[in-house]
TIZA-471356 format. One record per residue (C-alpha): residue in one letter; chain; z, y, x. Coordinates in steps of 0.05 Angstrom, whole numbers, always signed. Each point is the difference from the previous one (the first is absolute). Layout:
BEGIN
  rest  kette       z       y       x
     a      A       Z       Y       X
...
END
This chain:
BEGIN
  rest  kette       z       y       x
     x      A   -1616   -1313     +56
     x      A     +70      +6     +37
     x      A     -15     +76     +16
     x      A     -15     +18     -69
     x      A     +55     -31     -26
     x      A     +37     +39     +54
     x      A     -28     +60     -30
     x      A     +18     -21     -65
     x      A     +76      -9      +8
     x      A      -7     +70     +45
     x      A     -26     +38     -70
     x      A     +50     -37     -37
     x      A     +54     +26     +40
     x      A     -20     +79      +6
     x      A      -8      -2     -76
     x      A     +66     -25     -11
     x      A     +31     +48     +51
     x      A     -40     +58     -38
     x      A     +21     -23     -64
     x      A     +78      +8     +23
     x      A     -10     +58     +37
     x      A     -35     +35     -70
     x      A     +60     -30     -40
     x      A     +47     +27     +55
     x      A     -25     +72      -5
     x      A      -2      +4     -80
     x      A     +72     -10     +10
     x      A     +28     +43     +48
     x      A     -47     +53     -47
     x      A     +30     -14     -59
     x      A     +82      +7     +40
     x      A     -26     +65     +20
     x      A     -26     +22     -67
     x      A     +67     -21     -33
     x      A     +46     +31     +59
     x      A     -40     +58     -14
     x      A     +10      +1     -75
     x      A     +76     -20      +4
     x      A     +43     +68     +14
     x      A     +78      -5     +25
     x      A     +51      +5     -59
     x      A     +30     +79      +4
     x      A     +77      +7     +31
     x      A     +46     +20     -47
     x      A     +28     +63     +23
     x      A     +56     +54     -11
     x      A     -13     +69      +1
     x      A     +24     +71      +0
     x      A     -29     +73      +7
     x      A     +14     +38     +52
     x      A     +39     +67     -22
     x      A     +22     +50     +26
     x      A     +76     +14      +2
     x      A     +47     +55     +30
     x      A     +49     -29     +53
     x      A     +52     +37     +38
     x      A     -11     +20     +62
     x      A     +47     -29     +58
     x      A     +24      +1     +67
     x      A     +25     -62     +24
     x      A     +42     -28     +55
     x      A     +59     -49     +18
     x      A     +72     +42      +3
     x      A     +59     -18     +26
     x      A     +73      +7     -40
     x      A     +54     +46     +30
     x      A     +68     +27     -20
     x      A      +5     +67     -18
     x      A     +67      -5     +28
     x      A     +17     -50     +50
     x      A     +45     -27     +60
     x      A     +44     -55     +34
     x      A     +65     +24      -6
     x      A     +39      -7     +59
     x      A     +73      +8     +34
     x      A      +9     +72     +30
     x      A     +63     -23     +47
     x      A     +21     -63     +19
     x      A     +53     -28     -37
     x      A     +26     -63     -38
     x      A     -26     -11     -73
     x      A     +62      -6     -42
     x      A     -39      +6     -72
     x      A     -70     -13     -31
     x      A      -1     +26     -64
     x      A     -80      -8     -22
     x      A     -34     -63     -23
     x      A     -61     -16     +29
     x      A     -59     +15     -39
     x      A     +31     +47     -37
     x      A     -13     +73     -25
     x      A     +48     +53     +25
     x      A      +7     +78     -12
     x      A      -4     +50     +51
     x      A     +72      +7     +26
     x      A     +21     -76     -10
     x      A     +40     -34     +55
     x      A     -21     -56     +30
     x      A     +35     -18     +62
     x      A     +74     +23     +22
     x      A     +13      -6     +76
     x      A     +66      +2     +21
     x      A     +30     +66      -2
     x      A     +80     -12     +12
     x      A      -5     +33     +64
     x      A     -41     +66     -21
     x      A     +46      -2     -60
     x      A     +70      +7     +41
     x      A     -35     +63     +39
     x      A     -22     +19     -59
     x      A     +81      +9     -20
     x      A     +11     +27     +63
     x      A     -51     +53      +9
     x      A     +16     +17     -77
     x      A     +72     +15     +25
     x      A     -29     +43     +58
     x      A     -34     +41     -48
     x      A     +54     +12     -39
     x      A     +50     +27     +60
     x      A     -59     +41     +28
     x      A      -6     +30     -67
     x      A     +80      +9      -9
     x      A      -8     +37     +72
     x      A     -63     +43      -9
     x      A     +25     +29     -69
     x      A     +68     +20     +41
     x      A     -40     +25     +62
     x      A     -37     +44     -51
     x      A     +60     +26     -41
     x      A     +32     +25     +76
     x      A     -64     +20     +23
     x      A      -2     +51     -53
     x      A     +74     +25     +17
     x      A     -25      -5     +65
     x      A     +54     -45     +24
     x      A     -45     -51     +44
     x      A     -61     +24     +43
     x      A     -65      -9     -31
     x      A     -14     -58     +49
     x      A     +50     -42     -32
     x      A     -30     +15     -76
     x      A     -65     -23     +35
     x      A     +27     -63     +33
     x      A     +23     -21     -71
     x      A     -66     +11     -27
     x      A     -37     -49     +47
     x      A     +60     -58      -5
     x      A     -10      +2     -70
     x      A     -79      -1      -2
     x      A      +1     -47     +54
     x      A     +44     -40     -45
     x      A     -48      +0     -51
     x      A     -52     -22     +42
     x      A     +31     -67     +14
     x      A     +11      -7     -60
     x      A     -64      +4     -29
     x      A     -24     -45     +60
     x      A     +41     -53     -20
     x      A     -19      +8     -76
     x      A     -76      -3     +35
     x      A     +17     -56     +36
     x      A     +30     -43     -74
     x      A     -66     +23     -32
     x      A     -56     -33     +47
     x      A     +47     -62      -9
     x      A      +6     +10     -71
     x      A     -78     -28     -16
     x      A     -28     +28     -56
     x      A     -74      +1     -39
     x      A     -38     +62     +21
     x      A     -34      -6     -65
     x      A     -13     -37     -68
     x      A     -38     -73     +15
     x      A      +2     -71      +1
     x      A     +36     -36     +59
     x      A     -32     -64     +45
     x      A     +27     -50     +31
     x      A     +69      +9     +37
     x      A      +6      -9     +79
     x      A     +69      +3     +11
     x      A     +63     -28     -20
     x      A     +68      +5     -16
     x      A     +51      +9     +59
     x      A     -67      +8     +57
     x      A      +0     +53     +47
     x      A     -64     +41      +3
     x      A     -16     +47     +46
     x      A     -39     +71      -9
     x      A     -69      -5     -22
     x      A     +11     -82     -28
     x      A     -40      -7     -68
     x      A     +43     -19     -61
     x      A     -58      +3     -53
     x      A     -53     +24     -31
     x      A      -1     +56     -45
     x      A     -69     +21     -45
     x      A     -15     +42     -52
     x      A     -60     -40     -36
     x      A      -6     +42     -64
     x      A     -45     +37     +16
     x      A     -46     -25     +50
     x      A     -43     +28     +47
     x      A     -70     -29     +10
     x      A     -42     +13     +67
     x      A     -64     -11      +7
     x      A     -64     +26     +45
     x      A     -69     +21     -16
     x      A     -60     +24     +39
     x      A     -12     +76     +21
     x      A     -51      +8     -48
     x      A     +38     -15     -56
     x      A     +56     +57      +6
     x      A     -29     +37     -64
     x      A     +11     -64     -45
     x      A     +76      -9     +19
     x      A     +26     +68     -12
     x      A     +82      +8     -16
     x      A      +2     -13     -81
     x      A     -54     -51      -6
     x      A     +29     -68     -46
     x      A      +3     -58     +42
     x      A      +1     -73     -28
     x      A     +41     -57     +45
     x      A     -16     -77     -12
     x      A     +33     -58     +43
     x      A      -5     -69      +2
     x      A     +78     +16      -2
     x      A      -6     +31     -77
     x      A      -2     -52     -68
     x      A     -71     -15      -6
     x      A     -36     +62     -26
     x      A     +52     +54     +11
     x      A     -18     +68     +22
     x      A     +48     +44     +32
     x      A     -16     +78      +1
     x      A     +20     +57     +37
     x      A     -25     +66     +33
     x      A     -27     +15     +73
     x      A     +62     +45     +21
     x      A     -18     +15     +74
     x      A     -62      +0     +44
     x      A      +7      +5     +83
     x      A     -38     +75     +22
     x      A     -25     -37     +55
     x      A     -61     -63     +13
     x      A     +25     -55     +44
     x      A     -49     +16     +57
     x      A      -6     -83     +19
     x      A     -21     -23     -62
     x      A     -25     +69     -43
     x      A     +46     -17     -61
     x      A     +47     +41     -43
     x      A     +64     -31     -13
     x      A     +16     +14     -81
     x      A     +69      -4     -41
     x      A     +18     -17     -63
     x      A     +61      -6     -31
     x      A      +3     -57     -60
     x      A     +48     -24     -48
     x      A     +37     -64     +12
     x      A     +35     -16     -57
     x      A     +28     -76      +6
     x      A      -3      +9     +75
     x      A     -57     -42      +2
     x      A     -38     +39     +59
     x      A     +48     -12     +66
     x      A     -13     +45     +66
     x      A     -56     -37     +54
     x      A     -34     -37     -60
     x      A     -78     +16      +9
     x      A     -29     +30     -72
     x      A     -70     +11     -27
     x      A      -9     +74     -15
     x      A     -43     +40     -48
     x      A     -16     +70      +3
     x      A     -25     +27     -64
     x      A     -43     +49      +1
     x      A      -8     +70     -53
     x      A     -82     -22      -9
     x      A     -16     -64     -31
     x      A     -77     -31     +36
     x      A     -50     -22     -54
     x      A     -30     -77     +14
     x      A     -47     -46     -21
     x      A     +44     -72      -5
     x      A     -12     -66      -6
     x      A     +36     -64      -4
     x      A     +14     -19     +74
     x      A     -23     -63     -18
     x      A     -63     +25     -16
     x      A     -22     +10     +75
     x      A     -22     -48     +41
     x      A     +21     +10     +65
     x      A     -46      -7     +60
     x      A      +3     +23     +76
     x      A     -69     +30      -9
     x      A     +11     +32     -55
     x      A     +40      -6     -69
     x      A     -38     -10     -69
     x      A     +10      -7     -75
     x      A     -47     -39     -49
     x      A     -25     +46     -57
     x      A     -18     -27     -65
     x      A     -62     +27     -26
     x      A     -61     -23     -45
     x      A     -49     -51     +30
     x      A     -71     +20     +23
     x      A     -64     -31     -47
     x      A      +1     -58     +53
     x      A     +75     -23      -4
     x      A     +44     -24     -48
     x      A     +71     -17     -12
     x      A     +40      +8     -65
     x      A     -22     +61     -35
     x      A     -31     +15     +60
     x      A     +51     +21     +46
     x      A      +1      -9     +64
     x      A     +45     +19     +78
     x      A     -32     +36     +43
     x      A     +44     +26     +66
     x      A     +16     +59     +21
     x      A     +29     +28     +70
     x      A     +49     +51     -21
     x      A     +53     +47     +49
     x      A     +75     -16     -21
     x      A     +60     +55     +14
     x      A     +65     -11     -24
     x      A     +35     -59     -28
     x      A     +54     +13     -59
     x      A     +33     -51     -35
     x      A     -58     -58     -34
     x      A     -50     +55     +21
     x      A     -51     +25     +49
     x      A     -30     +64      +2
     x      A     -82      -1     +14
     x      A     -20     +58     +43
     x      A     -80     -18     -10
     x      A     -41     -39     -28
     x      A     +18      -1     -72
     x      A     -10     +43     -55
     x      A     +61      +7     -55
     x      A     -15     -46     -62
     x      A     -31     -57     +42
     x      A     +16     -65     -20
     x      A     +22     -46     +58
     x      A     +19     -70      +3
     x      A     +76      +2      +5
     x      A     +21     -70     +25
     x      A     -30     -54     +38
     x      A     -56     +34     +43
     x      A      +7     -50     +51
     x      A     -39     -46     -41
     x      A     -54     +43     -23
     x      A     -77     +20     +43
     x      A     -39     +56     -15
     x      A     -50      -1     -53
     x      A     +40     -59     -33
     x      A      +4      -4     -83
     x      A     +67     +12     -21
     x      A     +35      -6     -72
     x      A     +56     +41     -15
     x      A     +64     -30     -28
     x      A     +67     +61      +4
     x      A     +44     -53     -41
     x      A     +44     -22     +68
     x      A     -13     +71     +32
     x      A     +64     +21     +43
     x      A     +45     +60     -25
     x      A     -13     +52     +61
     x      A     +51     +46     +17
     x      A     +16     +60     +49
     x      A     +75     -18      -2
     x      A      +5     -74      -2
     x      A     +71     -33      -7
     x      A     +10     -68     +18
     x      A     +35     -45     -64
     x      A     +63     -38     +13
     x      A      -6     -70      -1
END
């Protein structure tokens, strides 16, 4: 009696197990039928066709600013400084002085060697008057000759001597800071300041060997510097190009000669230089925000229609696609391979997006793309 009732509560048990377990199972069926049936709502999406354009083709590299005409001027002879007669900072024509040493002594021998002249002139016009008569011997016609040239000689030495401490600006320019002062005594070679002629500038800059046929004498150059007003371009010429390769590194070194109005560009400031070329380059661009950016390789997401088995608003969906980038310009990258021109591509937001995945396309809030983009004031 005790073992069947055993037996009993045993059935009891594996029925009620069986009946959960069957209950259990019709569920977990019917999550899988609905996970199934549900499909993830599409990603709204921006897009954009990739087109070809026509850029211009450059050469770039980083320059450096130097004076067309420039130097330290610098005392000649020692000597005390008596006037300064330039500003600092200011512009000053060739010619200009700027510092007077003192000259009282050269000036009194000046006199002197003036006074010389004249006596050795009184005497040579008499020696040749009685020369002719043949009153004196020819040696003493000749003796008067050499007094007076000698005489002139000094003289001019001395007038030498005023000019080198006479300072003056070798040429038209803009004046630095000044390094001496009033009443000092400087001796030869001291620096009193800096003299540079920024209007026009010269830019330098090097490329490689195998670029010597794209920076040819002639060829436009643009110049941008973090130095420049936001978005100003300055332009300019290549005006000189070295005959010979630097045999260490295999690069050309290039000049260009650019306007400077303003005197914004100063010499030893570092520039960004562009060499334009004659040919433009045909590309295929996109938005560079269109790429997304791997280490494997880069890819874009291209918008086309949806396969009999997907979905997605009006059946659209991304599907991504390695592509070959070259050259950057501006809001744009140019695509190399792996597109075709008229392909629509997701233009923002790729980071968000897998392949295969429905997409709906909304161009309301799409970004204005540009080659040239210029930052707004705030």
């Amino acid at each position: 009696m005790k073992i069947k009732s055993l037996l009993l509560g045993i059935g009891g048990v594996v029925v009620l197990v069986g009946v959960l377990a069957g209950a259990k199972v019709l569920q977990i069926g019917t999550l899988i039928k609905t996970s199934k049936a549900a499909r993830i709502p599409p990603e709204v999406v921006a897009t954009v066709q990739a087109r070809p354009q026509t850029w211009e083709s450059l050469v770039t590299a980083v320059g450096s600013l130097e004076a067309v005409q420039g130097v330290t001027v610098a005392a000649e002879l020692t000597g005390k400084v008596v006037a300064i007669a330039f500003e600092p900072g200011s512009l000053v024509k060739a010619g200009d002085l700027l510092v007077q040493q003192d000259i009282s002594a050269e000036t009194a021998q000046l006199r002197a060697a003036e006074a010389a002249i004249a006596l050795a002139k009184v005497t040579f016009e008499r020696a040749k008057k009685m020369l002719e008569t043949k009153v004196v011997a020819e040696a003493n016609y000749d003796n008067a000759e050499a007094q007076l040239k000698q005489a002139l000689a000094q003289a001019d030495t001395i007038r030498a001597t005023i000019a080198k401490k006479t300072i003056r600006a070798a040429f038209d320019g803009r004046l630095g800071i000044r390094q001496v002062h009033l009443g000092e005594i400087i001796k030869e070679g001291t620096p009193i300041v800096s003299l540079q002629s920024l209007d026009p500038i010269f830019v330098n800059f090097l490329v490689p060997q195998q670029q010597l046929a794209q920076v040819q004498p002639g060829y436009p150059v643009r110049i941008t510097s973090d130095g420049l007003p936001a978005g100003q371009v300055v332009t300019g010429a290549i005006t000189a190009v070295n005959p010979e390769v630097d045999t260490a590194s295999r690069n050309l070194r290039v000049q260009a000669t650019v306007a400077n109005q303003g005197e914004l560009l100063r010499p030893g400031m570092f520039v960004n230089v562009a060499v334009i070329q004659p040919q433009s380059s045909p590309v295929l661009a996109i938005p560079a925000t269109a790429v997304l950016y791997a280490p494997y390789s880069d890819s874009v997401f291209v918008v086309e229609p949806a396969k009999a088995d997907e979905g997605g608003a009006n059946g659209l969906v991304a599907r991504q696609q390695f592509v070959r980038l070259g050259e950057k310009r501006g809001d744009f990258v140019a695509v190399t391979s792996g597109l075709t021109p008229e392909q629509t591509v997701v233009a923002t937001g790729v980071f968000k997006l897998r392949n295969g995945q429905a997409v709906a396309v909304d161009n309301s809030l799409l970004p204005e793309f540009k080659l040239a983009p210029r930052p707004k004031d705030d």
